[in-house]
N, C-alpha and C positions, 0 to 999 in steps of 0.2 A: 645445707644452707636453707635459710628461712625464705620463703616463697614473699614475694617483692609483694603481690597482689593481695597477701591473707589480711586479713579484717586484723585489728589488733585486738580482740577479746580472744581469737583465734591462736594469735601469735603469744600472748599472754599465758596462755592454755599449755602449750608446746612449750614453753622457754620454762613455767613451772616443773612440767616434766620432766625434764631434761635437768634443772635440776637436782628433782628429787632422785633421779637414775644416778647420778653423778654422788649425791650425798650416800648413797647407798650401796654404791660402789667403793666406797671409799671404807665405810664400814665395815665388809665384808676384806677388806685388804688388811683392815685394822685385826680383827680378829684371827684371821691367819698369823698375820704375823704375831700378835700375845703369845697365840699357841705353839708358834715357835720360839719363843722367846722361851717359853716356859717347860718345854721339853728341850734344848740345847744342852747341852753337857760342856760344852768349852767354854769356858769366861769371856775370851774374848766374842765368841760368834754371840754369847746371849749379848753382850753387851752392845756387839753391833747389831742386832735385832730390835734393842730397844731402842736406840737411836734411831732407828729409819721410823718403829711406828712413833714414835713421838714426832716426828718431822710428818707423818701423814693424820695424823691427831691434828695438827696445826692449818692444813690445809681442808680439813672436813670441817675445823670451826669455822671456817671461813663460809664453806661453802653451807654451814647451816645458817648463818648469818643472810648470806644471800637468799637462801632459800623462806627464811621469815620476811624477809624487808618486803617491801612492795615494789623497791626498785632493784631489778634483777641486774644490776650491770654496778651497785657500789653498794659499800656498809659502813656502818657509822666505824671506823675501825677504833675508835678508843671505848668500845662496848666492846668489842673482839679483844682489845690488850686485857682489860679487869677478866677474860674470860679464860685467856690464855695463861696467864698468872694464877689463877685458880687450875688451869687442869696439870699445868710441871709443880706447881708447889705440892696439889696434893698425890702428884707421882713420886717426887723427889724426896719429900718432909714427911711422908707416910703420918700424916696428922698428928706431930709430934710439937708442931709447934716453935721449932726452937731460931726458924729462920721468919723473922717479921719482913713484909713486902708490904712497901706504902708506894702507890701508885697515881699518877697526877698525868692522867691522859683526856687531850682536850678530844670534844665530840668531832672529829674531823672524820669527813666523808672522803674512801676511794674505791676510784674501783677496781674492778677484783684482780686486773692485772698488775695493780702495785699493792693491792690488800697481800695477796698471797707472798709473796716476797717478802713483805714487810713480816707478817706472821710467821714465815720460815727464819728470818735474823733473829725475832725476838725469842723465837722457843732455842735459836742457840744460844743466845746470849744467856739465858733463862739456865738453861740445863747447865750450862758448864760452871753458870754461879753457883748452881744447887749441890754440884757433885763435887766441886773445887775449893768456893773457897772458903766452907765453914768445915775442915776432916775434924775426923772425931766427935765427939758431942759441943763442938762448939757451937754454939748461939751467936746470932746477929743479925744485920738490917741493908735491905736492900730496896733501893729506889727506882721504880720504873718511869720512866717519863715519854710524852707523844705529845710534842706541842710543835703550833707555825712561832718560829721565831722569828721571820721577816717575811714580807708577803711572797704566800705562791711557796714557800721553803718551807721544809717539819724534819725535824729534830726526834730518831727514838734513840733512848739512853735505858743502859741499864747503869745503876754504882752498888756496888756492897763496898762494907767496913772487915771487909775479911783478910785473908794471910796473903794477900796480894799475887804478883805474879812470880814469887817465889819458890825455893825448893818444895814446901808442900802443896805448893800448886800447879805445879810442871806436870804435863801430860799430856799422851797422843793428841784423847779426844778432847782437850781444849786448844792444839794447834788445828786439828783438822777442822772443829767446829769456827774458828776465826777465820779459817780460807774459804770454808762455805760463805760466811758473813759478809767478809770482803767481794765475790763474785757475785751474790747476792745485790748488794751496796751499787756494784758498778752495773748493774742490770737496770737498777733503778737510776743511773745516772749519779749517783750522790757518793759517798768519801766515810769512812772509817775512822776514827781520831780513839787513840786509847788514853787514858786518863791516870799516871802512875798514882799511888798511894795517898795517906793509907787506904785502906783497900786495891779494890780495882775499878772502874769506869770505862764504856763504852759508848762512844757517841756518834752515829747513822745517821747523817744528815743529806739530806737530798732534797730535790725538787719534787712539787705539790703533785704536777703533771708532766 
């Protein structure tokens, strides 16, 4: 606990620190896990390996985020959504190109207690699009969105134009990643709405604070 009396260039000093130990921490958790990931022999354990570090990928962007801002307690999170869409597309699309993401995230500031949250829905909603719903060499287009739609309320959506929630989209890790979403959603006080076809559509609507 931070000492009530410290000077704030003091307290400033310590709360950088502390995030830098935290970001670097997080790294070092990242890396174990790749290396697990990358020496597993069972499909299923590599696969559950990549899941967890991409859910810790998503909270170290957060925490790098904080760690550049000057304000150590929120981030612009629609700079973290363009960030986060960049690091699963270039996990998932291995620079192939073939899945286009257009993304429409207003500058809205929180902090880190509903940054991280919000960053952990979006890399599921993200992942299970990228693994689900273009199989094969299908190409297509997916919309990210982070906007206040009434005051004090924000709206994140993920939609593609993909093979929807049908037979070649059925799978564990797209029911289990929707129960994280959903527990997620209600952490933040806010509701889940799925969007049937074509495609599929996800919409995370909650309160600002």
């Amino acid at each position: 606990m931070l000492n009530p009396g410290m000077q704030a260039e003091e307290r400033g000093v310590l709360v950088s620190e502390i995030h830098h130990r935290v970001k670097n921490n997080l790294a070092v958790i990242s890396s174990l896990l790749n290396m697990k990931a990358n020496t597993a022999s069972a499909p299923e354990a590599k696969l559950a390996l990549e899941d967890t570090l991409s859910r810790v990928r998503a909270m170290a962007l957060v925490q790098e985020h904080l760690y550049a801002s000057n304000n150590f307690d929120q981030i612009d999170f629609g700079d973290c959504v363009k960030d986060l869409v960049h690091e699963v597309s270039t996990a998932y699309d291995n620079g192939r190109g073939k899945i286009s993401v257009a993304i429409d995230a207003s500058p809205i500031r929180l902090n880190v207690s509903r940054a991280i949250p919000c960053a952990l829905i979006l890399n599921e909603l993200l992942t299970n699009t990228f693994k689900h719903a273009f199989p094969g060499e299908r190409s297509g287009n997916v919309h990210v969105g982070f906007r206040e739609t009434k005051p004090a309320h924000l709206d994140l959506t993920v939609r593609d134009n993909g093979v929807g929630c049908g037979t070649d989209r059925t799978a564990p890790t797209e029911a289990s990643g929707l129960e994280i979403v959903q527990v997620l959603a209600r952490q933040l006080g806010g509701t889940v709405e799925q969007e049937s076809g074509p495609g599929t559509g996800v919409a995370v609507r909650f309160p600002a604070a």
